[in-house]
N, C-alpha and C positions, 0 to 999 in steps of 0.2 A: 450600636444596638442592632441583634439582630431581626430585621423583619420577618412577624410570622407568616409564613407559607399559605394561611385561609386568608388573612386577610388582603393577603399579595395579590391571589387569587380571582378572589373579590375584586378589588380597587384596579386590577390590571389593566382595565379596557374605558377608565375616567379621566385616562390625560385628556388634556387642553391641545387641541386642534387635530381632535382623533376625526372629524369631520372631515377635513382639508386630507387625512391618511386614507379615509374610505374611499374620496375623489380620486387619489391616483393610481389605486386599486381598480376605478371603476374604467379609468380611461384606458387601462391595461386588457376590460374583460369587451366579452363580446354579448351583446344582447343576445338573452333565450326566448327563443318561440314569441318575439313579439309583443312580450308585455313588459310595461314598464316599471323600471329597477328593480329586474331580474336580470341576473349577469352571470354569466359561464366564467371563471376563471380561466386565463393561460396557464400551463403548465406544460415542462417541457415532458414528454413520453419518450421511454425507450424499452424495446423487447429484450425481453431477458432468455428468450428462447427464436432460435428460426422460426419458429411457426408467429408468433405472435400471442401467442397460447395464454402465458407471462408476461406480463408486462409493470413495468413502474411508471408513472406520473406522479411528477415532481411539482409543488409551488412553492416557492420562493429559493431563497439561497441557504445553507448547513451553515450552522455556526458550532467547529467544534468542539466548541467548550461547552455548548448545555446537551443535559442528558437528553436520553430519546428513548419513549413509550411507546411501545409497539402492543395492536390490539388486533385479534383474529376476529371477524364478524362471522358469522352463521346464521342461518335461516332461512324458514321457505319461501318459497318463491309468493311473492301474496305480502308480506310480512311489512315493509317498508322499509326495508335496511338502504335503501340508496339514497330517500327523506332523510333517516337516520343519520346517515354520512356527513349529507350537508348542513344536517343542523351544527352538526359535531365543528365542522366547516367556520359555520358563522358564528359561532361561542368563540371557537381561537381567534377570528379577524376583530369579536369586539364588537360586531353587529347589536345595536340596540334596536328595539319595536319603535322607537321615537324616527330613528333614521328610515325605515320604509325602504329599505332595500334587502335583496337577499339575493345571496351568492351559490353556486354549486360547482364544487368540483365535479362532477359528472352530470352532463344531463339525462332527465329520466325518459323524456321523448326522444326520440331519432325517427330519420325520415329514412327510406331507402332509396334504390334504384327506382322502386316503380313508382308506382301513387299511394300504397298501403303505408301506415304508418305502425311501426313497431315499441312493445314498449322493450323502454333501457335492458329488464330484466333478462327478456326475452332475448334483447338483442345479444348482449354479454353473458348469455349459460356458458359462452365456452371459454370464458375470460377469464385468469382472477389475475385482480390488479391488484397491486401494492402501491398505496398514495403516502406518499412523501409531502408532509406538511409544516414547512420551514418558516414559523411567521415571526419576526424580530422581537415584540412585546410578548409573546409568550412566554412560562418560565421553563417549556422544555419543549423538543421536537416531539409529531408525532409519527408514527406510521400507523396507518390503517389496512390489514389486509381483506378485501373483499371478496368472497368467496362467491361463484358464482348460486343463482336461488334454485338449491336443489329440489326435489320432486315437481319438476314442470313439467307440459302435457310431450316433450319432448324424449320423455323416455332415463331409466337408470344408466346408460351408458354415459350421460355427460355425469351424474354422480359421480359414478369412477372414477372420470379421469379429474375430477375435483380431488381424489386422494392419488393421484397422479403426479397433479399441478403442485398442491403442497409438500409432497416428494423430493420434485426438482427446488422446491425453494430449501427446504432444508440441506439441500444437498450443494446448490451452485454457491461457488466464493462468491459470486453478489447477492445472494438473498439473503436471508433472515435464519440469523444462528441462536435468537431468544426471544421469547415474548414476557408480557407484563400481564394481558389480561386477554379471554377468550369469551366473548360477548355471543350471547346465543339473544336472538330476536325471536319474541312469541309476540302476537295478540290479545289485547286484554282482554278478547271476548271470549277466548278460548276455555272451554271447559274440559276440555280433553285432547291430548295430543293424537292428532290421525295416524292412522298407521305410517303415514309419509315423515310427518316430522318425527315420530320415533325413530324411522329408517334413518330419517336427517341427525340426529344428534348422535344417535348409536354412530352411525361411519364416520361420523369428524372424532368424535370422542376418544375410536377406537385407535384414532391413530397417535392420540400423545403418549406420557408415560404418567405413572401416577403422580406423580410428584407434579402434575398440573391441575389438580384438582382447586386448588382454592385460587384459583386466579378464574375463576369460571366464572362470570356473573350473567345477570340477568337485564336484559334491554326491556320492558313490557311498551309496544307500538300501540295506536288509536286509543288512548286512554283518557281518559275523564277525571283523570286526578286524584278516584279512588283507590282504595286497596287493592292489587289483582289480584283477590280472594281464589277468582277462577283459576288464573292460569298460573299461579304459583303450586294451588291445590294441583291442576295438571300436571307438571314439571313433577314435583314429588312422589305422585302417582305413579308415573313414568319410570321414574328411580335414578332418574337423569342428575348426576352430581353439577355441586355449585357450591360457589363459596358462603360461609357465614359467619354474621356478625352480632358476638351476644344470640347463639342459637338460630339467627333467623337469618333468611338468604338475601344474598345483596340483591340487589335490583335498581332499577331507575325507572322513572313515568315517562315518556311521551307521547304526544298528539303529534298526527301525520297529516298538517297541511299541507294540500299541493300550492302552487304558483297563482292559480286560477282564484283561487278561494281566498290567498293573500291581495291580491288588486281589491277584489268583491270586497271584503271586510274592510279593508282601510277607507275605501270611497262611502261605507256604509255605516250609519251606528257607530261613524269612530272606530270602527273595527274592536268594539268589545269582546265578541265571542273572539279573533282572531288573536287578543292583545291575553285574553285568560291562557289560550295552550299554548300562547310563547312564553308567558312566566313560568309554567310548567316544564317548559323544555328548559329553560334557562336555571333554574332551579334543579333539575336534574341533572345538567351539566356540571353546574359546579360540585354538589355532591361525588359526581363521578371523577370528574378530575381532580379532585381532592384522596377520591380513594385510590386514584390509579398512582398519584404522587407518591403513594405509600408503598404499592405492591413492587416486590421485588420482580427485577427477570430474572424467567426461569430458562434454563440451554434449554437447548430443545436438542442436545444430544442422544437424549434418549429416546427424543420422538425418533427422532433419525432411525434409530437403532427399532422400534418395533413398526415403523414403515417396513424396511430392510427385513424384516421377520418375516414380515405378513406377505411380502411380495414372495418370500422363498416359500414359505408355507405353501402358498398356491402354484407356483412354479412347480414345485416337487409332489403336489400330488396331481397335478396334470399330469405331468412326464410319468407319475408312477400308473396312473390311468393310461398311457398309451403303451407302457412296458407290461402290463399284466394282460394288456388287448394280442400283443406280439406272441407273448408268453402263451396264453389259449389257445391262440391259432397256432403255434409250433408241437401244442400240445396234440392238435386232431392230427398234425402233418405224422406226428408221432405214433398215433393210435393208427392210421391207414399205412404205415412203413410194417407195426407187427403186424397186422392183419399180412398184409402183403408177405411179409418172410413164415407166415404158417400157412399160407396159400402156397408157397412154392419149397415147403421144406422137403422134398422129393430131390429138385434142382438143387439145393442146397445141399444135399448128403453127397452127390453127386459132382460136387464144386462146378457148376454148370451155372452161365449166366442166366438172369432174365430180366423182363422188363415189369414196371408196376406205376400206378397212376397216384399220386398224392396232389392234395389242395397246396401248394408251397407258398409261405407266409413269406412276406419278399416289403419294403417301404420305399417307397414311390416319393418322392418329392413334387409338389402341387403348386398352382398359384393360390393364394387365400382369398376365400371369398369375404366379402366386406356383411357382416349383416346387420341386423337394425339394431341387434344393441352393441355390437362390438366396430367400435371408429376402427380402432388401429389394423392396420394392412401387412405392417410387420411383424418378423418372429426373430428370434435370438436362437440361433440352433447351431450345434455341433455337428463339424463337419467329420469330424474322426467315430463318433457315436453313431452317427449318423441319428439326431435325437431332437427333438424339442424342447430345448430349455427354460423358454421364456416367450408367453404367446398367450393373451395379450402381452407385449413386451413392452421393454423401454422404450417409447417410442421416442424420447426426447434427446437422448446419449446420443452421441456421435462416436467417443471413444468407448469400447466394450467393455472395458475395465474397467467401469461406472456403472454397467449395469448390477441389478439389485441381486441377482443372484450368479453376481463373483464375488470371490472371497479371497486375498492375496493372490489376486489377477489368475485365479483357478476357480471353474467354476464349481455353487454347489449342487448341481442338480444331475449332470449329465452320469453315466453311469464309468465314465475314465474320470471325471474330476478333471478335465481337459483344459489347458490353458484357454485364455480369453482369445490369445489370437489364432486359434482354431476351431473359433466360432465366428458365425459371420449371423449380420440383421441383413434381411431381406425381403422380397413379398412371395416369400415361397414357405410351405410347413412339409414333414413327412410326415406322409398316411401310412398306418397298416394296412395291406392288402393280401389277397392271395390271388393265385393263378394255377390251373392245372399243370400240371408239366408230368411227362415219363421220365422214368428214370431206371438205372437197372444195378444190379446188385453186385455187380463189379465196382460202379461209383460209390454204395454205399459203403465198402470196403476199403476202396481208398480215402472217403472221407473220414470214416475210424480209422483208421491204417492197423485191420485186421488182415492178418498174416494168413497167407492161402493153406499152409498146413495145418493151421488151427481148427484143432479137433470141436471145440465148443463155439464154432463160429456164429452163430444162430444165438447164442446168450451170450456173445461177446457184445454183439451187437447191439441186440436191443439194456445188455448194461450199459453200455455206453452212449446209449443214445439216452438211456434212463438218468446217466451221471449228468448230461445236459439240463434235463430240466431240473433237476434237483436245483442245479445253480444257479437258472435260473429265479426259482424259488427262493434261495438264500436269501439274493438281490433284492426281491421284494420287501421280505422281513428287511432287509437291513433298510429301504426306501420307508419303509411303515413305521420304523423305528425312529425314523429323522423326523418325518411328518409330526410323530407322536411329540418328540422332544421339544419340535416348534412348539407346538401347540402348547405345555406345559412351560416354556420360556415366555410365549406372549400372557398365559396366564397370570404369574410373576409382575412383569413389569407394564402390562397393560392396562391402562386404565378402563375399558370395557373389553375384556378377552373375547367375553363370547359376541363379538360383534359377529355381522355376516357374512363378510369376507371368510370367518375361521367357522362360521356355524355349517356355510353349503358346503362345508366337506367334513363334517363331524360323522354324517352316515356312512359315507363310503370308506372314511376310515374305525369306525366302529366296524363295519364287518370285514374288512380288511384286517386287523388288529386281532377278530376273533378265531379267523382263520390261523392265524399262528398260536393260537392256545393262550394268548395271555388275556385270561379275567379279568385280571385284576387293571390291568391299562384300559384296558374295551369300558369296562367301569368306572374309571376317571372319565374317561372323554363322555358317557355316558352323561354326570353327573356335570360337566360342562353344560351341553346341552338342552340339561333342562332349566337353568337358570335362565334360558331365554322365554322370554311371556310370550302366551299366544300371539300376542300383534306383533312383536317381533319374528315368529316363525314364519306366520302369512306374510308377510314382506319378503321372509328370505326367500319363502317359496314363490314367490313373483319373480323374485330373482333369477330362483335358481330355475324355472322355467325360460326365463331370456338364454341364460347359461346353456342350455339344452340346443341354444341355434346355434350355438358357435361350432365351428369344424373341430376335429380331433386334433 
């Protein structure tokens, strides 16, 4: 006969001598911060990137025969997704409120170097770990991916590289090629999402594909075991998708006991108040592992693929912002050369040299400076372009050929489409510049290679200096045309297109766009852009004011 799956579930954690199991678990962990039976689990860690950036923690051993559910966490920093984790933790070990222990894969205190003490959150912004939780009595494996707690007072640069981080996971042979469920943590006190958490759910969002929508659920933290009236109401407000069931959004309750408050209640009152929001948590658990039993994995191919979009999106209108900076400056160079040949068209009739002063547009290669919202130090640039292709770049690649904007090992940004191995990452960008310089009208001659007999020398010239920028110009429409086509491709397959990665460059390509006469595109993108709400713009514009410090 076969056993049903709820009731399996259920009864999982009631064998006989699950006591004498907890003991050798305990004799494995290490005491936390001092209080008794609170235990840190072993687990073994290993970096999934040189930096450390990435990381897995592992407990117990893989048994290949049962399945494995993989869950992405989210939310604000404040929220108590690291509580959450270990509750999550101590429902798979089987932990009962009778036994008076409690276990943490991570702890939430750290001590550092000096005497200050930091909390977990803080400590790991720049972390996302992926925990491997392999416990024999359970009916499947899990993973949890923990995303470090976005909007902390430390600034949007570690955001980004949160869409970074889950970048390299999509992308490395050891990461994560599917998920089951995408768990967004709110407060139940919340009556409205800040303009931070909107920022926060919009850029995770932004980056899967739709076809993850219904694995979306909802975590509500410090709860009381009522309805989250509020923060449901918020989330919907918001317009922040999630899965539902019979109409109404999934969710789960918990209470966020710390360690402190666990001794307090059990020594006190029997730990009444403390024994109500562990049956709550416990009760929520099972609900949730019961749904998550159910939810299919989804690839996360497609995230892959509008990661990979979004980085080119922004790649390619940088680079088209630093070719339209070149392009203006070769334009004045252009405007002081005729000035100069109708200042000396006497000499000219005359086939007689002479000399003339122009600003010469000229690119420089620089060291990059580091600033407060941009970490990365390196750029992805073209050495035969001589261009910037990727900046903030991949910082994490080693091989080029991995970065986000090559495309059958040719890149798609640079203006040759140049192989990957004539680009190099390093801590240098090229600037546009200019510099005075003389020059005389013999060189401009042999730079057209205008012929000394030539009667029309004087309109040869400046046609050809004219068919220059023309091309230039071409180059651009055809750069604004890409941009466009991103942008309309992440629409399609994005689960929030207009997120702010694609919104801080919807202006500049709006009037880029209008400059080549097409209405009708200027007016899509247009029409993109307003479907972002007010509190989503003010965010972007916080943004994209960060964005404004970065170098060219």
């Amino acid at each position: 006969m076969v056993e049903d799956k709820a009731t399996r579930s259920e009864d999982l954690y009631r064998a006989e001598g699950e006591q004498g199991r907890l003991n050798e678990i305990i004799k494995k962990c290490q005491n936390c911060f001092g209080l008794q039976a609170h235990y840190l689990l072993k687990t073994s860690k290993t970096n999934l990137d040189k930096d450390g950036t990435l990381r897995r923690w592992t407990y117990g051993e893989k048994d290949e025969k049962k399945s494995c559910k993989t869950i992405l966490m989210v939310g604000e920093t404040g929220t108590g997704k690291t509580a959450l984790i270990n509750t999550i933790i101590n429902y798979i070990l089987g932990v009962k409120f009778e036994d008076k222990v409690w276990f943490e894969i991570t702890n939430e205190v750290t001590v550092n170097d000096g005497d200050e003490e930091d909390t977990q959150t803080e400590t790991q912004t720049k972390h996302m770990t992926v925990y491997e939780i392999y416990v024999k009595e359970a009916p499947f494996s899990l993973i949890i991916i923990d995303t470090p707690g976005y909007g902390d007072t430390r600034g949007l640069k570690y955001d980004q590289q949160i869409a970074e981080n889950l970048h390299m996971l999509c992308r490395s042979e050891a990461g994560i090629h599917e998920m089951n469920a995408v768990g967004l943590v709110v407060k139940a006190s919340q009556n409205r999402l800040t303009d931070s958490q909107k920022y926060i759910f919009n850029a995770v969002l932004s980056l899967f594909g739709k076809d993850i929508e219904q694995s979306i659920v909802i975590f509500v933290t410090h709860s009381d075991g009522a309805y989250p009236t509020n923060a449901l109401a918020a989330i919907k407000k918001a317009k922040v998708p999630y899965a539902q069931k019979n109409n109404k959004p999934v969710y789960f309750l918990f209470n966020n006991y710390k360690g402190e408050a666990f001794q307090a209640e059990c020594e006190e009152n029997n730990g009444s108040v403390y024994r109500t929001a562990w049956n709550l948590g416990v009760d929520s658990m099972k609900k949730f592992l019961e749904q998550l039993e159910k939810m299919q994995p989804k690839s996360l191919k497609m995230t892959k693929e509008v990661l990979r979009q979004r980085k080119q999106l922004a790649a390619c209108v940088q680079n088209l912002q630093d070719r339209i900076k070149m392009m203006e400056l070769k334009h004045t160079e252009l405007e002081q050369t005729q000035q100069a040949l109708n200042d000396h068209k006497k000499e000219m009739e005359r086939n007689q040299n002479f000399e003339y002063e122009v600003d010469e547009a000229y690119k420089e290669k620089v060291p990059i400076q580091q600033t407060e919202w941009f970490w990365s130090t390196k750029a992805t640039c073209c050495t035969v372009c001589e261009e910037n292709c990727h900046y903030p770049g991949c910082w994490w690649v080693r091989d080029l050929s991995w970065c986000s904007v090559m495309s059958g090992n040719h890149c798609t940004v640079c203006t040759g489409k140049c192989h990957y191995t004539n680009h190099v990452k390093e801590e240098k960008i090229y600037e546009q510049r200019t510099r005075r310089v003389k020059k005389t009208h013999e060189e401009l001659k042999k730079k057209y290679m205008v012929e000394k007999g030539n009667m029309g020398k004087k309109e040869s010239l400046v046609s050809r200096i004219q068919r220059e920028l023309n091309e230039v110009e071409k180059q651009k429409i055809r750069l604004v045309e890409e941009a466009y086509q991103c942008v309309m491709t992440l629409e399609e397959t994005a689960m929030k297109s207009d997120s702010f990665s694609t919104l801080l460059h919807l202006d500049f390509l709006i009037e880029k766009m209008e400059e080549t006469w097409d209405k009708v595109k200027a007016q899509k993108l247009r029409d993109i852009q307003k479907r972002a709400d007010t509190e989503y713009k003010r965010a972007m514009q916080m943004q994209f004011a960060m964005t404004m410090t970065m170098p060219l």
